[in-house]
C-alpha positions as CSV (number, residue, x, y, z in Angstrom):
1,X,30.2,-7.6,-9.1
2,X,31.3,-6.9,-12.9
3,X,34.9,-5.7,-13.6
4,X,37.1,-4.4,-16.1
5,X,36.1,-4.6,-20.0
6,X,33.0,-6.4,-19.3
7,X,31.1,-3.6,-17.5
8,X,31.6,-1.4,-21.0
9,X,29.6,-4.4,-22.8
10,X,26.5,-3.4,-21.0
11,X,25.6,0.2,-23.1
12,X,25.9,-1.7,-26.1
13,X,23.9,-4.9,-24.7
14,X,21.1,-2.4,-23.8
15,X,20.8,-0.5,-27.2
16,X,21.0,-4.2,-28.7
17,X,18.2,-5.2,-26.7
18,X,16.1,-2.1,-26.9
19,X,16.4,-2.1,-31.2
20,X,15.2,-5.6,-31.4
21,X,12.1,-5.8,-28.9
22,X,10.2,-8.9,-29.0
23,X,11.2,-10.3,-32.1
24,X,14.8,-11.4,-31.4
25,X,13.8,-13.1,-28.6
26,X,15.5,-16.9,-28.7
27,X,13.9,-20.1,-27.2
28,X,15.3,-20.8,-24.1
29,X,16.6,-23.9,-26.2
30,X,19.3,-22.4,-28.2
31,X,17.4,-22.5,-31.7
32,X,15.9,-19.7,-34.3
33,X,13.4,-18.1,-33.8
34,X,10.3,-18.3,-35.3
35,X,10.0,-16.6,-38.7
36,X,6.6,-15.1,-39.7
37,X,4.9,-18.1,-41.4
38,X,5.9,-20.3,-38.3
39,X,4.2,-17.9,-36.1
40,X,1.2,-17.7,-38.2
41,X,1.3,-21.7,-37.6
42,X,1.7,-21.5,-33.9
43,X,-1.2,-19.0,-33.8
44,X,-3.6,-20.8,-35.6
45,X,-3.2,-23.8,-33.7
46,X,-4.0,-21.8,-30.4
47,X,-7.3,-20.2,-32.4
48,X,-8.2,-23.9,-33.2
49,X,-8.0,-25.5,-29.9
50,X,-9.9,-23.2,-27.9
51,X,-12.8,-25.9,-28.7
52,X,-12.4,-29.1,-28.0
53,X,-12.8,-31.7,-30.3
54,X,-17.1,-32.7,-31.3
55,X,-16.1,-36.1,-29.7
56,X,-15.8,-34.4,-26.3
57,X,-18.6,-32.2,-26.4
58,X,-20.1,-33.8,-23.3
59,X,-16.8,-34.3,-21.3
60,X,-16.3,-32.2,-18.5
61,X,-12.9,-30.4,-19.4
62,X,-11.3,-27.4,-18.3
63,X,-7.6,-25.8,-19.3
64,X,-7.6,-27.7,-23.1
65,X,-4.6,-26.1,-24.7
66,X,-2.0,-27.2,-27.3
67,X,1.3,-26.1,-26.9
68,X,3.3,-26.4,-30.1
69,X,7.0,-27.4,-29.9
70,X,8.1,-27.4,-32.6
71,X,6.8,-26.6,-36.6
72,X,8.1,-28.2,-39.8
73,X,6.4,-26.1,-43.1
74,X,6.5,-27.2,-46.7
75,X,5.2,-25.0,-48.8
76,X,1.6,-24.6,-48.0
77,X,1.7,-27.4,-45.5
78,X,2.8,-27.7,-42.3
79,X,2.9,-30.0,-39.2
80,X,3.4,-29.1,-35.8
81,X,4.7,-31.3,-32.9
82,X,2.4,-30.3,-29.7
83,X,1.5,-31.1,-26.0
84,X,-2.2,-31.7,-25.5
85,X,-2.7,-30.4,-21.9
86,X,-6.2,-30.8,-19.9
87,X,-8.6,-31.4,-16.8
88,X,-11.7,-33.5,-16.2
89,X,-13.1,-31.0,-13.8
90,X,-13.8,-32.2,-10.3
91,X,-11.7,-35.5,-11.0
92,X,-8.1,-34.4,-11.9
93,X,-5.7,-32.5,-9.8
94,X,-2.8,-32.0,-12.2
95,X,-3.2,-31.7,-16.0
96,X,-3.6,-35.0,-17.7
97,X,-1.1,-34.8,-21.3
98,X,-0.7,-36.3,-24.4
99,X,1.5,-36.0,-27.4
100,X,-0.2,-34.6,-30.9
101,X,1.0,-34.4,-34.1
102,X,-1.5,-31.6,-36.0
103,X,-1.6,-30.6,-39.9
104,X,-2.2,-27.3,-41.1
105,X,-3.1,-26.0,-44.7
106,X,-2.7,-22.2,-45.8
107,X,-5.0,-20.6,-48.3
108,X,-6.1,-17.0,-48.6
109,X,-7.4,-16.9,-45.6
110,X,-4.2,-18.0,-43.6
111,X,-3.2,-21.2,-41.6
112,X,-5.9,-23.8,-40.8
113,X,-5.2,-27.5,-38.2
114,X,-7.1,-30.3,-40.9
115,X,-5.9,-33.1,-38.7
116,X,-5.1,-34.3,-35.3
117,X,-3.3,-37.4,-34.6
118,X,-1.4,-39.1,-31.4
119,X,2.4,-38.1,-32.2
120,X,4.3,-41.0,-33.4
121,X,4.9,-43.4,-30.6
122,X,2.4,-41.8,-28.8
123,X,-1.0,-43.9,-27.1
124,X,-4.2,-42.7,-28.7
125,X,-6.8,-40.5,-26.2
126,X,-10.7,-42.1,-26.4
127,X,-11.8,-39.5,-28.5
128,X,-9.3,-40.7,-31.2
129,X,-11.6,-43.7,-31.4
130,X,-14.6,-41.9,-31.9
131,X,-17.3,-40.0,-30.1
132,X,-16.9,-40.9,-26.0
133,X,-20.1,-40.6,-24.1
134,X,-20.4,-39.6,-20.4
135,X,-22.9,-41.1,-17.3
136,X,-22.0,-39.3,-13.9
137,X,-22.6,-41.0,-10.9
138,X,-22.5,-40.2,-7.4
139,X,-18.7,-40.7,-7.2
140,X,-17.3,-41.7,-10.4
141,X,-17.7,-40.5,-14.2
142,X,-17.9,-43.0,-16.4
143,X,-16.6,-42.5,-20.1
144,X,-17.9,-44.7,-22.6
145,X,-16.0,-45.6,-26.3
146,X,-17.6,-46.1,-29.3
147,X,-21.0,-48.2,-29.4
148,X,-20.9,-48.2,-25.5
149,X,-24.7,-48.2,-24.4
150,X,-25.8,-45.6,-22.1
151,X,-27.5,-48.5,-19.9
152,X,-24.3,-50.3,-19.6
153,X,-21.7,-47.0,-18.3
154,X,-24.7,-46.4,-15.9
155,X,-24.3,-49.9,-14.7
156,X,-20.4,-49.2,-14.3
157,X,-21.1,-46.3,-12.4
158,X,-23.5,-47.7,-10.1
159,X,-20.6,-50.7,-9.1
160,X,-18.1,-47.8,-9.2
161,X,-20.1,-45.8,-6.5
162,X,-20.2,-48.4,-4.2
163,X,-16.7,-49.1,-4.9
164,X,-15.8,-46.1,-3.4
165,X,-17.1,-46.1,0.5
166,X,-15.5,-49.8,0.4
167,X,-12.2,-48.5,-0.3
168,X,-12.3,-45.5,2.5
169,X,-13.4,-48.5,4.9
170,X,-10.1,-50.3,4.1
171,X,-7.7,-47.2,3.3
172,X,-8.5,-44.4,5.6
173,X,-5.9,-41.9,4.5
174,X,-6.6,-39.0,2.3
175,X,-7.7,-39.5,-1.4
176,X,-9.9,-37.9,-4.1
177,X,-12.9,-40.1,-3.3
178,X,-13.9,-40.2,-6.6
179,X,-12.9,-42.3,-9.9
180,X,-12.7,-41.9,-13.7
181,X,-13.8,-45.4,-15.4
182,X,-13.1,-45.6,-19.4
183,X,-14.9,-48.1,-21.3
184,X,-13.9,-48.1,-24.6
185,X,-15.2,-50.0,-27.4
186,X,-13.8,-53.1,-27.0
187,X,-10.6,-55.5,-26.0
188,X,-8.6,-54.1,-29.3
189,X,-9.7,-50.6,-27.9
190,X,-8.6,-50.8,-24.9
191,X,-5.2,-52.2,-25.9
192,X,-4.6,-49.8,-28.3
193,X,-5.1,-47.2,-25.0
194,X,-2.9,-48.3,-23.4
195,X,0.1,-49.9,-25.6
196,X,-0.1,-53.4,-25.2
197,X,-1.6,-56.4,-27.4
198,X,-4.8,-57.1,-27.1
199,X,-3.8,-60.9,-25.9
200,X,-2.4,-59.3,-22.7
201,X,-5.9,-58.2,-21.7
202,X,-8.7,-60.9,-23.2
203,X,-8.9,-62.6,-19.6
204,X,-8.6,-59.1,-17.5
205,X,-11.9,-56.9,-17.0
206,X,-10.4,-53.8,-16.0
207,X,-6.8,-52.6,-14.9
208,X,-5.5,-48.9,-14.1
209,X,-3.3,-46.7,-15.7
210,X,-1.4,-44.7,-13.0
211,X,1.6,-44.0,-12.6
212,X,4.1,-44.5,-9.2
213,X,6.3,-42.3,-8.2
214,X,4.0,-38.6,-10.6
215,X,3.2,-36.3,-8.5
216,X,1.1,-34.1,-8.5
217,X,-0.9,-36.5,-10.6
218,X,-4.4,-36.5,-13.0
219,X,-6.9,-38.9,-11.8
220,X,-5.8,-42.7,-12.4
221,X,-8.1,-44.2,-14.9
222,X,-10.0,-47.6,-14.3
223,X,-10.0,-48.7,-18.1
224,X,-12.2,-51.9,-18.2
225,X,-12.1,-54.3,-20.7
226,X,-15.9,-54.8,-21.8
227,X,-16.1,-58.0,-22.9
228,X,-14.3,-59.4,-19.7
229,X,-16.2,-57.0,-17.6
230,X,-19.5,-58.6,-18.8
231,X,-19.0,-61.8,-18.5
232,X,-18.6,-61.9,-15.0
233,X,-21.4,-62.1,-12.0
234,X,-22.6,-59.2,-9.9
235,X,-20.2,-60.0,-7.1
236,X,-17.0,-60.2,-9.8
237,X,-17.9,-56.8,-11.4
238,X,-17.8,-55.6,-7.7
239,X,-14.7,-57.0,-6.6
240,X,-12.4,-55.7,-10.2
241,X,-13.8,-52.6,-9.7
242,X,-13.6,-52.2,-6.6
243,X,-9.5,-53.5,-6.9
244,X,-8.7,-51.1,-9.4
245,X,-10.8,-48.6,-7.4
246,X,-7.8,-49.2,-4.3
247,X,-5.0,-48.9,-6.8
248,X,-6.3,-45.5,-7.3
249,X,-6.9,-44.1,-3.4
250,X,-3.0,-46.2,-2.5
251,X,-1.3,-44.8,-5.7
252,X,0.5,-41.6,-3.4
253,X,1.7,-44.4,-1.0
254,X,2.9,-46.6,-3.8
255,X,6.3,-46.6,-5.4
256,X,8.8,-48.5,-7.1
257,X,9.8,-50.3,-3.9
258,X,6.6,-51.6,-3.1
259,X,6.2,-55.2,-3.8
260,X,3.2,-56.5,-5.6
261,X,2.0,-59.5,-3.6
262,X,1.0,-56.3,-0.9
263,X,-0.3,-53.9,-3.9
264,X,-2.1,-56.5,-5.2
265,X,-2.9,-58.4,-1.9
266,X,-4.0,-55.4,-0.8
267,X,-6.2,-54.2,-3.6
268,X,-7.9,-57.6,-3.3
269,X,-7.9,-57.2,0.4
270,X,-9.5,-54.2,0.1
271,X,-12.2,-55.9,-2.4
272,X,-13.0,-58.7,-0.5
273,X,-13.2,-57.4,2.9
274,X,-17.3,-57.4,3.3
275,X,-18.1,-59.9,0.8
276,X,-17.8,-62.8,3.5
277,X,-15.7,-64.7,0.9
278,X,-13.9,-68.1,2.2
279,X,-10.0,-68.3,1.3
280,X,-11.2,-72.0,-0.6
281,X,-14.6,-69.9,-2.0
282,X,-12.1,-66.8,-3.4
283,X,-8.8,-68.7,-3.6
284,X,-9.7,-71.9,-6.1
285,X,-6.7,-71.7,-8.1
286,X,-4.1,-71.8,-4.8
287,X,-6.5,-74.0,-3.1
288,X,-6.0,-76.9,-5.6
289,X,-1.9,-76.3,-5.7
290,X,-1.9,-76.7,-1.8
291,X,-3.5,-80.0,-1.8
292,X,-1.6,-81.2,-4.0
293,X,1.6,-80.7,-1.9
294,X,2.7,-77.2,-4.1
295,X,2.6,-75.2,-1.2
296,X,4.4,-71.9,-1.8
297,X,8.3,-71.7,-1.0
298,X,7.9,-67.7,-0.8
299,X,5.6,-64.7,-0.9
300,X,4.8,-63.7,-4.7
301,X,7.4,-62.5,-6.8
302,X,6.5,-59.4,-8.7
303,X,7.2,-61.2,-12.0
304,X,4.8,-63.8,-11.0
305,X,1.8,-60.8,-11.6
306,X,3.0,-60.3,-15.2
307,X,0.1,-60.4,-17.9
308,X,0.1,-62.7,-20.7
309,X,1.9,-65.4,-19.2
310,X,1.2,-68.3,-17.3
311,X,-2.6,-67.5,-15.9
312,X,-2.6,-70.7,-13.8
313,X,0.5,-69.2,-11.9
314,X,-0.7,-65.3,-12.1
315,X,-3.7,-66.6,-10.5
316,X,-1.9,-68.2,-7.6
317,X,0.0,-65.5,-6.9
318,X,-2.8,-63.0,-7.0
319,X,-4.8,-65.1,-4.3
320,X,-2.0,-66.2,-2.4
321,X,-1.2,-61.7,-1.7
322,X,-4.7,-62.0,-1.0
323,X,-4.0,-64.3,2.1
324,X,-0.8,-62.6,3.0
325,X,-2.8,-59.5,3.1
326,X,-5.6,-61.1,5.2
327,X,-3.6,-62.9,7.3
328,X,-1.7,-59.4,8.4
329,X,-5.3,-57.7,9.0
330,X,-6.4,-60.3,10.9
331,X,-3.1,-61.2,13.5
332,X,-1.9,-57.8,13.9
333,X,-4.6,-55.5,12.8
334,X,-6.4,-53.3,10.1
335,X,-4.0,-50.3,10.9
336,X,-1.1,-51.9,11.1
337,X,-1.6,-53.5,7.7
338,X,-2.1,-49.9,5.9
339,X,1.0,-48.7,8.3
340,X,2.9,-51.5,6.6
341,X,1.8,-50.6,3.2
342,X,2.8,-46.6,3.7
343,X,5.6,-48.0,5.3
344,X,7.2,-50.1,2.9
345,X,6.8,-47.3,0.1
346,X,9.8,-45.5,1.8
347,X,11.9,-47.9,3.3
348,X,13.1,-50.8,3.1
349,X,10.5,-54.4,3.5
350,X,12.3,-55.5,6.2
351,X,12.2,-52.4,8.0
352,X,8.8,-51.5,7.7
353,X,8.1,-55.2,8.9
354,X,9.9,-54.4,11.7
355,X,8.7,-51.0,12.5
356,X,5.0,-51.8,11.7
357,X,4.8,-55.6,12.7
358,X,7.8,-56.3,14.9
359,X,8.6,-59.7,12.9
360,X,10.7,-60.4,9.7
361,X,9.9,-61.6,5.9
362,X,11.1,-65.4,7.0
363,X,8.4,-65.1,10.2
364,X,5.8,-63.6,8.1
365,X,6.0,-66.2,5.0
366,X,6.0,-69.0,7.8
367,X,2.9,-67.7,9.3
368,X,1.6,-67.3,6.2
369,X,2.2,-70.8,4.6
370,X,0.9,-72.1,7.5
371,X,-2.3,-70.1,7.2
372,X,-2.9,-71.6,3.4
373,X,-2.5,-75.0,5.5
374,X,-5.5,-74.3,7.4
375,X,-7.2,-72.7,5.3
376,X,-7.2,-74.1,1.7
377,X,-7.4,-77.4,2.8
């Protein structure tokens, strides 16, 4: 209920409101409001962007907008801070975004964009690196970088297909069932994608670009790192791909509290399952440390997965979450290891061992350095 002198403000409010329409409105952010060049800026930007760039001509996209947040004008030049917002169609289920920086000119015949950039501090999109092909397979789109051969994405896409059925065999909880892969031109490429040096990524052929804790979510990304990619056999392209391929079906269950050895354990879990693939065979690196007496004091820390470190020790602790992984499908079940890893997302390790396994961390690294005993001898 209004009382006293304010109720009188409202006659005069009204006839306020009423003389100045639409064009005193206010951001919701407290600043002035555009003037008429700034709209003219604003507008032109939204004229230009309903086409995507020539570099995405054959990407499946839908809901490609720019929406401008702010402008800065000099003269007859102007720059305006935007968010990119857009869908791969049938792969994402939230916009995917990205932060833009666009020029603009005015001449006779108004406003014109003559450049689009990442905004500063912002990661570069594919298309920033030139013109990005596209293979569709049966459950993955594949889109290649610059100088990317058709033969090779189609390759991708063939590993990425069978990829998929492996990981609803191992994860059977809801997911998209289907995967974007980016290849872009090279090592420096795919650094440059996603932030990093390109030293952090020479010895990796793919990783994933998700992110915990978003949701709804677009479609993770597989980005593969070509060179890597190709060096390896038949079965190796198989197994990365197939490892990123189960970061991307577990990333709902995933969170900050999940520890790595069972991300990663199970990811490679998840690869290796029908590949018949001996612990000594798929475990070399650990295999060697056992016998020479380094058996492991503890499950893998999560800084022990850091890239760009020690790759002797990174390798140990990837195989030895393997084998913890393994281990727990194979004494107390399939289910029980995916009810762990659900589990452990929202509570506490030692609870979800409890709840799911009935046993505690100090039982299950026992077991499990006992299990490298046997089987890395």
């Amino acid at each position: 209920m209004v009382r006293g002198p304010l109720r009188a403000l409202f006659p005069l409010l009204a006839v306020l409101l009423l003389a100045c329409g639409s064009g005193c409105a206010r951001p919701s952010d407290g600043t002035a409001p555009p003037d008429g060049a700034e709209r003219a800026v604003r507008a032109a930007v939204s004229a230009w962007s309903a086409r995507p760039p020539a570099a995405l001509a054959a990407v499946p996209l839908e809901g490609w907008s720019y929406e401008v947040t702010s402008v800065r004008r000099d003269g007859a030049r102007a720059t305006a801070a935007a968010e990119l917002r857009y869908r791969l169609t049938g792969y994402d289920s939230a916009p995917a975004g990205s932060a833009r920086s666009l020029t603009l000119s005015e001449d006779a015949g108004g406003w014109h964009v003559t450049g689009d950039r990442p905004a500063p501090g912002a990661l570069p999109q594919l298309w920033d690196q030139g013109p990005v092909s596209v293979v569709r397979g049966e459950r993955a789109l594949v889109l290649g970088g610059r100088g990317r051969s058709r033969e090779s994405l189609e390759e991708i896409a063939v590993v990425a297909g069978r990829a998929v059925p492996a990981v609803d065999a191992a994860w059977p909880r809801p997911w998209a069932g289907r995967l974007v892969v980016v290849v872009p031109a090279d090592v420096e490429a795919m650094a440059a994608l996603l932030g990093r040096p390109a030293d952090a990524y020479r010895g990796l052929a793919a990783v994933t670009n998700g992110l915990v804790g978003v949701d709804p979510a677009p479609a993770d990304r597989v980005v593969v790192n070509p060179q890597a990619y190709e060096g390896l056999s038949e079965l190796g392209r198989q197994v990365v791909i197939t490892h990123e391929s189960t970061h991307v079906a577990t990333r709902s269950a995933t969170t900050a509290s999940t520890p790595l050895w069972l991300s990663e354990g199970f990811a490679d879990w998840a690869a290796y399952r029908s590949t018949g693939r001996t612990p000594a065979q798929a475990a070399p690196t650990l295999r060697r440390a056992v016998g020479r007496g380094e058996l492991p004091s503890a499950l893998p820390p999560n800084e022990a997965f850091t890239f760009g470190g020690d790759a002797q020790a990174m390798a140990r602790a990837y195989e030895g979450a393997w084998l913890a992984c393994r281990l727990i499908a194979d004494r107390w079940g399939e289910a029980a290891l995916v009810r762990l890893y659900v589990e452990v997302g929202q509570n506490p390790l030692s609870t979800a061992l409890r709840s799911t396994l009935d046993t505690d961390l100090p039982n299950l690294t026992q077991t499990w350095q006992s299990t490298l005993r046997e089987e890395l001898r």
